[in-house]
C-alpha positions in Angstrom: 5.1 -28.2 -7.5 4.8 -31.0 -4.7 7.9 -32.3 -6.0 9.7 -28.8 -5.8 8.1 -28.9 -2.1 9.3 -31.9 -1.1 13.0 -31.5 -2.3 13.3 -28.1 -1.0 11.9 -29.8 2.2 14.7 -32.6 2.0 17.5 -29.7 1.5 16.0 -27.8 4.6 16.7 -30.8 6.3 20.2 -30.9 5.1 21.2 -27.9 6.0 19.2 -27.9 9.3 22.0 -31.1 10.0 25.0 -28.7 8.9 24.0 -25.9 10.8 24.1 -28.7 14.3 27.5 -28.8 13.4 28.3 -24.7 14.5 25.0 -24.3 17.1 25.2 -26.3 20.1 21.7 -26.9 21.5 22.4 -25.7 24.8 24.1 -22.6 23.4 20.8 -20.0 24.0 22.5 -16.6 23.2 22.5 -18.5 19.7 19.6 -19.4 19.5 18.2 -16.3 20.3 19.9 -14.3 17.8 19.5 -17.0 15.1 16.4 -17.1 12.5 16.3 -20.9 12.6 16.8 -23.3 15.1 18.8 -26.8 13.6 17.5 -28.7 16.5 13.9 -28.2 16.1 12.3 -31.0 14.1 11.3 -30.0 10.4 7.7 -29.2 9.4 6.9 -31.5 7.1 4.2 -30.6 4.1 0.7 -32.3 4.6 -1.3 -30.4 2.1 -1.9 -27.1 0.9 -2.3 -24.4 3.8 -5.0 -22.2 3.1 -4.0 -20.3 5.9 -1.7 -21.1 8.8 -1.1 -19.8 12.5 2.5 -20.0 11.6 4.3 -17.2 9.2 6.0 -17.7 6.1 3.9 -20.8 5.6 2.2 -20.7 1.9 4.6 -20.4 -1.0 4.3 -20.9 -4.7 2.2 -24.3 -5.0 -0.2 -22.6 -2.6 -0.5 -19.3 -4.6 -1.0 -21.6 -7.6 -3.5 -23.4 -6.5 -5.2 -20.4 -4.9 -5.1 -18.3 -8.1 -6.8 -21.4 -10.1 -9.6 -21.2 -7.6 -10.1 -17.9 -8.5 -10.4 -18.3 -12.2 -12.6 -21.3 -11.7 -14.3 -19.5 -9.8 -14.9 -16.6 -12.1 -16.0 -19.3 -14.8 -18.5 -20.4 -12.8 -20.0 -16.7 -12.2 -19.7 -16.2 -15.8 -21.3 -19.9 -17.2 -24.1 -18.7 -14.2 -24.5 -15.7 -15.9 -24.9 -16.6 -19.3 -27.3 -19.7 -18.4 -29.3 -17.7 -16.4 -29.8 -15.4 -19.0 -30.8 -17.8 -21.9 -32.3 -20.6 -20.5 -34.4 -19.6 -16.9 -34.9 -15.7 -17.4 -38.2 -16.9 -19.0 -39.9 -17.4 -15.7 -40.8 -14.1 -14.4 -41.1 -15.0 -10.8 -37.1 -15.9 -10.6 -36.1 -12.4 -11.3 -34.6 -11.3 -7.7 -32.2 -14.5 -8.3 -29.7 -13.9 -10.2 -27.7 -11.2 -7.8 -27.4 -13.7 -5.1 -27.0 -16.6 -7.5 -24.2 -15.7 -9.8 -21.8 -15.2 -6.9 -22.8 -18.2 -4.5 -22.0 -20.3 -8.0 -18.6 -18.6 -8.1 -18.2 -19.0 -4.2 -19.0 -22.7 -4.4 -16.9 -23.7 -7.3 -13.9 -21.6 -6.2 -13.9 -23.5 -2.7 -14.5 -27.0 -4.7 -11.5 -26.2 -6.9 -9.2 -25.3 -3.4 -10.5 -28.3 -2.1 -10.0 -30.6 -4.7 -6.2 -29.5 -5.3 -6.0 -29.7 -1.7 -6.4 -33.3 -2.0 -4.4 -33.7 -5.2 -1.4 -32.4 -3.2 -1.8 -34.3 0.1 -2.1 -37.7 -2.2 1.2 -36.8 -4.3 2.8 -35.1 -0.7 2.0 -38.9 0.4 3.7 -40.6 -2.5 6.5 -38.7 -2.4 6.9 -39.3 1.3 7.4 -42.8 1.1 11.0 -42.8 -0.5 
């Protein structure tokens, strides 16, 4: 998916150089009614964006890696769950626990799973960047 990022990025950048041909960039009435402007320099891909103060950042690798948080996430409540239930509900004094513990498991693990594929993708964004 970083790959797929990086050459849509590359074709963005293409077409950002086409469009210079047809927009000057003194022509404002243009610029105004256009959806893009050619002559602003292209965002480049650093990482996954959680959440952005720009829109229509976040696309498929995002959603990807958000959804697997999620899952791992609900693992970890689960494998909480089922531990908790074999191994320590023998101690009688824990027994107020489990509601607060099953979900900071699955809170913690879903945020170390975004985390970690964060970095994944900035070290592969990085390779990829230095073609």
């Amino acid at each position: 998916m970083v790959h797929r990022n990086v050459v849509t990025d590359k074709f963005k950048r293409q077409l950002g150089e086409l469009r210079k041909w047809f927009i000057k960039a003194d022509d404002a009435d243009a610029l105004n009614v256009l959806p893009y402007n050619p002559w602003r320099p292209p965002k480049v891909h650093d990482g996954l964006k959680f959440r952005s103060s720009q829109r229509g950042t976040g696309g498929y690798a995002e959603l990807v890696a958000m959804l697997n948080s999620i899952v791992v996430g609900a693992l970890g409540w689960q494998i909480t769950v089922v531990l908790w239930r074999t191994v320590v509900a023998q101690v009688p004094r824990l027994s107020g626990v489990e509601k607060f513990l099953a979900p900071a498991a699955a809170l913690i693990l879903a945020l170390l799973s975004w985390r970690w594929q964060h970095n994944l993708a900035a070290g592969r964004y990085r390779e990829e960047h230095k073609d």
